[in-house]
C-alpha positions as CSV (number, residue, x, y, z in Angstrom):
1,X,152.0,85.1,99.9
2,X,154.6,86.6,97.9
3,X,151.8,86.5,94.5
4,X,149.1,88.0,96.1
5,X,151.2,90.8,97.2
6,X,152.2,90.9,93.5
7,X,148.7,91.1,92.7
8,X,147.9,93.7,95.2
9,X,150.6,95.5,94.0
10,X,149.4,95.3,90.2
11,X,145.9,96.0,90.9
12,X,146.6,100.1,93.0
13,X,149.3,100.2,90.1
14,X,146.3,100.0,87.7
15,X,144.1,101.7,89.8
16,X,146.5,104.7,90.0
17,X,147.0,105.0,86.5
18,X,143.0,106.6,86.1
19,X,143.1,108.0,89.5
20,X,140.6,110.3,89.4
21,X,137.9,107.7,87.9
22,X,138.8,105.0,90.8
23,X,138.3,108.3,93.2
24,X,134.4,109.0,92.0
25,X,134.1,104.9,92.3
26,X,135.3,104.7,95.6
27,X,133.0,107.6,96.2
28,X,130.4,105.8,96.1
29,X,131.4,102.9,98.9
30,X,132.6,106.1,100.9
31,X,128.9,107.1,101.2
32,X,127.4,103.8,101.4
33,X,129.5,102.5,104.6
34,X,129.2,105.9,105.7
35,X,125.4,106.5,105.4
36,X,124.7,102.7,107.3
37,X,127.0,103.8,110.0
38,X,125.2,107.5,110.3
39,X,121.6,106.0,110.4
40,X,121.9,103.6,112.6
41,X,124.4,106.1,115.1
42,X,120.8,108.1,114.7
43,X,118.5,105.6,115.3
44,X,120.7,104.4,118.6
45,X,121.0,107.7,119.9
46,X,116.9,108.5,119.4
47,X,116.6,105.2,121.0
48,X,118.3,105.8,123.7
49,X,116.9,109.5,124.4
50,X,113.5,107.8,124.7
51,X,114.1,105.1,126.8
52,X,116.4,107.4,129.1
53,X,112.6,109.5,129.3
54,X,110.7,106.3,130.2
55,X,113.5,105.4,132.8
56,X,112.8,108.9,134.5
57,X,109.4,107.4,135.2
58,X,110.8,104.7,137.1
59,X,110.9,101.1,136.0
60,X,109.2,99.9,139.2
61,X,106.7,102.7,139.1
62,X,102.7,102.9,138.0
63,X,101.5,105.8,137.3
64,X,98.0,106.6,137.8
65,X,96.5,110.1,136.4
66,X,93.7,111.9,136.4
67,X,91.8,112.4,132.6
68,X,89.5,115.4,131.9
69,X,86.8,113.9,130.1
70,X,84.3,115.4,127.4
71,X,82.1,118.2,128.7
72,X,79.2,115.9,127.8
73,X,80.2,114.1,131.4
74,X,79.9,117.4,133.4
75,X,76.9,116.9,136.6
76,X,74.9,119.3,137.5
77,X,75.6,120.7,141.3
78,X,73.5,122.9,142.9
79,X,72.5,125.6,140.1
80,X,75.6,125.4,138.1
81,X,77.4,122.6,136.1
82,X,80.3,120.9,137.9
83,X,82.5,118.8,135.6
84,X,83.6,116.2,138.4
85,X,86.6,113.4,137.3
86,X,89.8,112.0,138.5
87,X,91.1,110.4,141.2
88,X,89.5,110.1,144.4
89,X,91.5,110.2,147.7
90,X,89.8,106.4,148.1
91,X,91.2,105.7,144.8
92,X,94.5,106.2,146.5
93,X,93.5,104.4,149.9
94,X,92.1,101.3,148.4
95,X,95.9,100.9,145.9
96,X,97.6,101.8,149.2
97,X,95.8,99.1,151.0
98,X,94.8,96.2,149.2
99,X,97.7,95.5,147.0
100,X,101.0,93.8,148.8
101,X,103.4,94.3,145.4
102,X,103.2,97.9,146.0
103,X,105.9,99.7,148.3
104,X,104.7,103.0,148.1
105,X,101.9,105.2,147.0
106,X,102.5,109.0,146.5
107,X,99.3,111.3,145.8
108,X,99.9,114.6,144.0
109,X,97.2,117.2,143.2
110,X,98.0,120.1,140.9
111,X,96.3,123.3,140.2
112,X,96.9,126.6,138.4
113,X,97.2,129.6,140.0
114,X,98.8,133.2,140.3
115,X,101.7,133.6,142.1
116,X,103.0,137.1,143.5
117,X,105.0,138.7,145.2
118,X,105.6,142.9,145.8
119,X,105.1,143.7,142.2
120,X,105.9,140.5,140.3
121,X,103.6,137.8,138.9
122,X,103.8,134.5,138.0
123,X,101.3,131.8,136.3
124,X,102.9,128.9,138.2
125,X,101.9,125.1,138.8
126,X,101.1,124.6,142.1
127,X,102.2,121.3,143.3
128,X,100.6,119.3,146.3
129,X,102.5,116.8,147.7
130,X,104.5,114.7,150.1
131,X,108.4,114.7,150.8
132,X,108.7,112.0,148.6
133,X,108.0,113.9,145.8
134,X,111.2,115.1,145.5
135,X,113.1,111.8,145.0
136,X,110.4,110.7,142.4
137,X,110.6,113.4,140.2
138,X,114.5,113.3,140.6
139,X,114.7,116.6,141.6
140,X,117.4,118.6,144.3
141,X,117.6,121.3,146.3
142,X,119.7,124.3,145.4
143,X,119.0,126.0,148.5
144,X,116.9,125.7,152.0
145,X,114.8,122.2,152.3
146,X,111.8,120.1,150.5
147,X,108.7,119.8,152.1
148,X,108.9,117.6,155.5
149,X,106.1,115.5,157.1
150,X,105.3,118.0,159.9
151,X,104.4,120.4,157.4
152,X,101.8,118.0,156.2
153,X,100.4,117.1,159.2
154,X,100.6,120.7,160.8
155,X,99.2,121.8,157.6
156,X,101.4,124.7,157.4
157,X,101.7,127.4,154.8
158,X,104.9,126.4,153.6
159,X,106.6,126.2,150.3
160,X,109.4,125.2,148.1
161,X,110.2,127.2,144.6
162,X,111.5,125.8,141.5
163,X,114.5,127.4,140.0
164,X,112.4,129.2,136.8
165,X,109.8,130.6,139.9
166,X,112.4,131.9,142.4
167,X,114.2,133.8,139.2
168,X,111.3,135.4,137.7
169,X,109.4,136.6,141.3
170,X,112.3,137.1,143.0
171,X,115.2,137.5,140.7
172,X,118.3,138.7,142.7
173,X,117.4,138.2,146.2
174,X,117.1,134.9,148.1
175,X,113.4,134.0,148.5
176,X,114.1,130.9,151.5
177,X,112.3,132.9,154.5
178,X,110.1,135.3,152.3
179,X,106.8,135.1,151.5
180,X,104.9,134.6,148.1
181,X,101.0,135.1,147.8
182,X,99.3,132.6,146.4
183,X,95.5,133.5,145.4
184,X,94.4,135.2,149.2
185,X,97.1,133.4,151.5
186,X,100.8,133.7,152.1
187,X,103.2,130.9,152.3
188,X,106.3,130.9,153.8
189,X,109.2,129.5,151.3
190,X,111.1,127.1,152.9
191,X,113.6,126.3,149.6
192,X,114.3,126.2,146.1
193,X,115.6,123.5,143.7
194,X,117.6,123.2,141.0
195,X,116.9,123.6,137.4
196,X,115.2,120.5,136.1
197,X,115.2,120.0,132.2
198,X,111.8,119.0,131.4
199,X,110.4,115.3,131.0
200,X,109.1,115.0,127.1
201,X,105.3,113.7,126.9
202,X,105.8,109.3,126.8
203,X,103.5,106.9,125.7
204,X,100.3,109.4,124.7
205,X,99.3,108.8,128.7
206,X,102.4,111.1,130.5
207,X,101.8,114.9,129.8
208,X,105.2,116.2,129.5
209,X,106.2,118.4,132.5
210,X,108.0,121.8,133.0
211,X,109.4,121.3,136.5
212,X,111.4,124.8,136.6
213,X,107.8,126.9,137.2
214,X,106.4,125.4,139.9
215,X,105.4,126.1,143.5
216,X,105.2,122.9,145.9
217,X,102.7,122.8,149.2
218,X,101.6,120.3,152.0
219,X,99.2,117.9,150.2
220,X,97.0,118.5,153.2
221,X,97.7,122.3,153.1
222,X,96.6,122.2,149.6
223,X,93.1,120.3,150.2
224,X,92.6,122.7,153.6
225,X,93.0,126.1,152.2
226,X,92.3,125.9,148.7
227,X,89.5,122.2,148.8
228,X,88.5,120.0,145.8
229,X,86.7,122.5,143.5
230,X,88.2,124.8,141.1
231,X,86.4,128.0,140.4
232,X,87.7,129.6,136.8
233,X,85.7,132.7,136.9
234,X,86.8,134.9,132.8
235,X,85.0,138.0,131.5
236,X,81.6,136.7,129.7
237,X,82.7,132.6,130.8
238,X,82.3,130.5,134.3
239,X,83.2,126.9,134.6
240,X,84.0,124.6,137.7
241,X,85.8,121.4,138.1
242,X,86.2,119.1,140.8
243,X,88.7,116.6,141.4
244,X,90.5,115.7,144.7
245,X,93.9,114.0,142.9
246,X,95.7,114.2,140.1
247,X,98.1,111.7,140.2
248,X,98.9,108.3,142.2
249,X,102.3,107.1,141.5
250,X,102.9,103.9,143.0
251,X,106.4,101.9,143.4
252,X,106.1,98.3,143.1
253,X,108.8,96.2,145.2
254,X,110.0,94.2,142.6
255,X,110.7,94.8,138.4
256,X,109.3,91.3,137.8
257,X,105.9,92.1,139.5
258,X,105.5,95.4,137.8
259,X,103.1,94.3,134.7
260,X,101.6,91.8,137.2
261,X,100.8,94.8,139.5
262,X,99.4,97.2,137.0
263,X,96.8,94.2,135.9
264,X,95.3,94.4,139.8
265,X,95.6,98.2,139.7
266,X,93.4,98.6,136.7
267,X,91.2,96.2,138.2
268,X,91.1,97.6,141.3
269,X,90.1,101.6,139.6
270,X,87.2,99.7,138.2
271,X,85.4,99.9,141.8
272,X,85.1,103.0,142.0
273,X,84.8,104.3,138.3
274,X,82.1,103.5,135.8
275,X,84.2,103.8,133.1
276,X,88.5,104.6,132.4
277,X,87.8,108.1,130.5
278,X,88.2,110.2,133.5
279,X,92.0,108.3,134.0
280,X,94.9,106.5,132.4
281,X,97.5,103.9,133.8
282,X,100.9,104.5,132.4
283,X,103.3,101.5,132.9
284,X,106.7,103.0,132.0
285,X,108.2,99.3,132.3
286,X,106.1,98.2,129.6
287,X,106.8,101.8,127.8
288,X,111.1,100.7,128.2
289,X,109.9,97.2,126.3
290,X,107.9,98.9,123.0
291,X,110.4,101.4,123.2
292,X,113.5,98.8,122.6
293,X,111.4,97.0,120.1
294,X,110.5,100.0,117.9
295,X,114.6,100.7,118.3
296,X,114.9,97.3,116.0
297,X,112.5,97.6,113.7
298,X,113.7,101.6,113.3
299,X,117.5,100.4,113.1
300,X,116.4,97.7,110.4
301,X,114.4,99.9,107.9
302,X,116.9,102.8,108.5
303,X,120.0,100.2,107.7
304,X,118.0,99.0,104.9
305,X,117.3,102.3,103.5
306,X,121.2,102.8,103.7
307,X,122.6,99.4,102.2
308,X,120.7,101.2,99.1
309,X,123.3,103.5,98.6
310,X,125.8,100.9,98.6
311,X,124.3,99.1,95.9
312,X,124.6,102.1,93.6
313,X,128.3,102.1,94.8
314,X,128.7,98.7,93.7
315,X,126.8,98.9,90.5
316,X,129.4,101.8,90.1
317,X,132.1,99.8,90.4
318,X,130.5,97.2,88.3
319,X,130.4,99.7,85.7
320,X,133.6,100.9,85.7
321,X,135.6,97.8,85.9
322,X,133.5,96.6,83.0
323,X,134.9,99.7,81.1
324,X,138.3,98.6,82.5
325,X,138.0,94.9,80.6
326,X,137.0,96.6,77.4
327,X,140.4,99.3,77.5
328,X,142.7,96.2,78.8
329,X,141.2,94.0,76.2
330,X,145.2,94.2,74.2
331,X,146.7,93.8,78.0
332,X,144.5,90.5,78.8
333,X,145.7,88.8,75.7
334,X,149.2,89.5,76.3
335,X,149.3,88.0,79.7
336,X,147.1,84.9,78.2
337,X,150.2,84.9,75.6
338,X,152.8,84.9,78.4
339,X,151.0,81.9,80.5
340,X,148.2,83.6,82.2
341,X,145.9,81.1,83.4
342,X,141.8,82.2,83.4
343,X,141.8,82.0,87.3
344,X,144.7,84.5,87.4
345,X,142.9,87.1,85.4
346,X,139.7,86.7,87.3
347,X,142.1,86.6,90.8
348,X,143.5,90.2,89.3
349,X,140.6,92.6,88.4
350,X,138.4,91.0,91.8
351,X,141.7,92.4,93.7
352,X,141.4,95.7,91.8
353,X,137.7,95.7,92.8
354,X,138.4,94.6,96.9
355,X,140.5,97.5,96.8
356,X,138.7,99.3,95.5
357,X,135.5,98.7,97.8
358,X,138.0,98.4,101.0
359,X,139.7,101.3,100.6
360,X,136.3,102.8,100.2
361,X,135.0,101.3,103.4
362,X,138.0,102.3,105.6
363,X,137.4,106.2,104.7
364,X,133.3,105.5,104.9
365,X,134.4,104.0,108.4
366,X,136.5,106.9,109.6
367,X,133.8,109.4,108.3
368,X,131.2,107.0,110.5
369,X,133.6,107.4,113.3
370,X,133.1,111.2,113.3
371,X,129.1,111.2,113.3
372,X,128.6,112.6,116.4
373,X,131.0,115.7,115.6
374,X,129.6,116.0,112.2
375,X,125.6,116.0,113.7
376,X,126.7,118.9,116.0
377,X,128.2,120.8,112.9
378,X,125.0,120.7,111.3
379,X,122.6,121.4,114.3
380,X,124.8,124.5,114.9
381,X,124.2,125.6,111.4
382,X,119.9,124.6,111.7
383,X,120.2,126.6,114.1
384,X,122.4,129.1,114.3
385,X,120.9,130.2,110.1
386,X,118.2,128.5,109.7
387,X,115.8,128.2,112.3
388,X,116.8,131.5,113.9
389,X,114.0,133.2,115.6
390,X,110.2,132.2,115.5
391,X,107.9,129.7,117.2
392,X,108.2,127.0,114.5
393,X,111.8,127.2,114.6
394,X,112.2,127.2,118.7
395,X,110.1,124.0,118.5
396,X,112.1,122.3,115.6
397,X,115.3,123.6,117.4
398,X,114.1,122.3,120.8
399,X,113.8,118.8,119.5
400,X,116.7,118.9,117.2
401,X,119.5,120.1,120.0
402,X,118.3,116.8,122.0
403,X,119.0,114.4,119.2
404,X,122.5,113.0,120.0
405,X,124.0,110.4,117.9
406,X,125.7,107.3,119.0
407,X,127.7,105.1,116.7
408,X,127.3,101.6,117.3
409,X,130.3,100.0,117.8
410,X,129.2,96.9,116.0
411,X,128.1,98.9,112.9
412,X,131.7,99.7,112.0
413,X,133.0,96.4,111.1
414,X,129.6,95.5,109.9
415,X,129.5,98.4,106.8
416,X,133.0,97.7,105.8
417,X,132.0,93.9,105.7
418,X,129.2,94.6,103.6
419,X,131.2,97.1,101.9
420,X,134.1,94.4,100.6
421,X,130.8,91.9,100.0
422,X,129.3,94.2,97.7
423,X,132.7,94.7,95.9
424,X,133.1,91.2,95.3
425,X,129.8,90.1,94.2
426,X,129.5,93.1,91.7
427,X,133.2,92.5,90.4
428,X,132.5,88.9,89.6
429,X,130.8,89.4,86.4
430,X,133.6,92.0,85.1
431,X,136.5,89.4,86.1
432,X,134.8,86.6,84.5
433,X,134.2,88.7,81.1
434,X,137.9,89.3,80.9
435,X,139.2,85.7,82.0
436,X,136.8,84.7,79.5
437,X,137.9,86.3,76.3
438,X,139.8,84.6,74.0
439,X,143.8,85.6,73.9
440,X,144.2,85.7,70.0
441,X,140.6,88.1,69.9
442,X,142.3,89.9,72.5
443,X,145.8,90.1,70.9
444,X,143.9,91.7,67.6
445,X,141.9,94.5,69.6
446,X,142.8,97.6,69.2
């Protein structure tokens, strides 16, 4: 213990004597550890932002939605074209019925329509659907009450505003017990709920959904006043559509029986649709499981990409300690002189280069550490001088202000390991050069 103490001692001495040449080396561990730690805190914290977006779904859920196909599928009905698709309210019976997995089966039917009220206007979603709408979609209510099963029954003119409606047709005053229009009816609003943030598009088969501008009815309501067709008259352009649903989310009693269930579902569409184009099947359990296996493959090319830059490091270090041998040449031969065995001289410059690398590491580490605080530095300054203003840059800054590192507590250790690893294996070839020279040759050097 005492001699490799010694030997630590020796090699900062040495290292100190050039102190701004072992500072750019170290530089270049600092960086490495630093860059593996930083990747992989970003491809954890993308990781988990997209699984927390498939968990939204549910992991017991199926989700069932209604596909506009081409226009090439549109049917003629009476003397105008009627592009007919979706789901059909049988649909919805038969998944209901037939299958004993399934717990639950909401239907949803959504439309677009103007909302007003006194002066204000509003192009609003306009939801139909059942009280358990609320608890799917994980929303809450800021004031007044959700939608209740009298009102579907009764089918009364009812309705519940999302936060971004209420604000923009109402503003100041409290809308629960006023009226909104919605094309040539009024409905009575019954309560609001809270802001929402919206759910990102998952999979390619889950539109992503602004919950903050929509208008909820009776499902029944819905079907009675406003029916299955939708009539988009525009100046010099006509076009109908019909379709009864537009979504079937179904909760399946048990995790396990989730892929299981889906496999009967998609059977079970195929009875009353010729083909899948006019809807899609979105398994968000099976979305959770490519979702955690794209998080290893991304975390293995984005560490690989980083244990490039400590190989530079270490090749810097290679390089410098082999400058090292050639100005200690006179040093080496004295020490041979004085008793120095081979193994001593290769023990002393590989502790010069563990320092070097460790040392390196621990700041790399600490830097790691500080990923998160250092990501939120930067998107301030994206977007605070950067992307300031425009579409392009609301977009970019949309998706960059929901990126949110998370250092993986196993990555710390692991950099500085391959940190001290790298030091070692590129120092070898420098130590053994100098252990290897020949005292007298040395003794002569100038």
């Amino acid at each position: 213990m005492p001699n490799l103490l010694r030997t630590i001692q020796l090699a900062m001495k040495s290292l100190m004597l050039h102190k701004l040449r072992s500072g750019l080396t170290m530089l270049g561990i600092v960086f490495g550890v630093y860059s593996v730690i930083a990747m992989l805190a970003i491809g954890q914290g993308a990781s988990e932002q997209a699984q927390a977006q498939v968990l939204q779904l549910g992991a017991t859920n199926i989700i069932v939605r209604s596909l506009k196909p081409p226009p090439e599928s549109a049917t003629n009905s009476g003397g105008g074209s009627v592009l007919r698709y979706g789901l059909l309210r049988s649909d919805f019976d038969l998944l209901d019925r037939t299958i004993p997995t399934i717990n639950q089966a909401i239907p949803i039917r959504e439309l677009t329509k103007t909302a007003r009220h006194r002066d204000r206007e509003l192009n609003a979603r306009i939801v139909g659907g059942t009280p358990e709408y609320l608890d799917i979609n994980h929303l809450s209510m800021a004031q007044g009450r959700f939608l209740s099963d009298d009102d579907r029954e009764q089918k009364k003119n009812v309705a519940v505003l999302a936060s971004g409606t209420a604000d923009t047709l109402f503003q100041y005053e409290n809308p629960v017990g006023q009226s909104v229009r919605i094309a040539d009816r009024f409905y009575t609003i019954v309560g609001v709920t809270m802001p929402r943030q919206a759910s990102a598009a998952v999979g390619g088969s889950m539109s992503g959904q602004d919950f903050n501008l929509d208008i909820y009815i009776p499902l029944e309501t819905m079907r009675v006043r406003m029916g299955d067709l939708n009539i988009d008259r525009k100046p010099g352009s006509f076009s109908s559509e019909y379709w009864e649903l537009s979504q079937i989310t179904l909760r399946v009693n048990s995790q396990d029986k989730v892929v299981e269930t889906a496999n009967v579902v998609r059977e079970s569409m195929k009875r009353n649709h010729k083909s899948d184009s006019d809807y899609a099947i979105t398994v968000p359990l099976e979305l959770l499981k490519q979702a955690e296996q794209i998080q290893g493959i991304f975390n293995v090319v984005l560490g690989a990409i980083a244990l490039i830059s400590l190989v530079v490091g270490g090749i810097g270090i290679m390089n410098i300690m082999l400058a090292t041998v050639t100005e200690r040449t006179r040093e080496i031969g004295i020490r041979r002189a004085l008793g120095a065995k081979r193994r001593d001289i290769t023990v002393q410059f590989l502790t010069e280069t563990i320092v070097l690398s460790g040392t390196g590491g621990l700041i790399g580490m600490a830097l790691g550490f500080l990923t998160p605080q250092a990501f939120a530095g930067l998107r301030y300054f994206v977007e605070r001088f950067i992307f300031e203003g425009g579409k392009a840059g609301n977009e970019f800054s949309e998706m960059f202000s929901q990126m949110n590192p998370q250092v993986v507590p196993a990555s710390l250790p692991l950099a500085f390991g391959i940190s001290v690893f790298i030091g070692v294996m590129f120092g070898l070839y420098p130590a053994w050069s100098a252990a290897k020279l020949d005292p007298i040759e040395a003794l002569r050097h100038e």
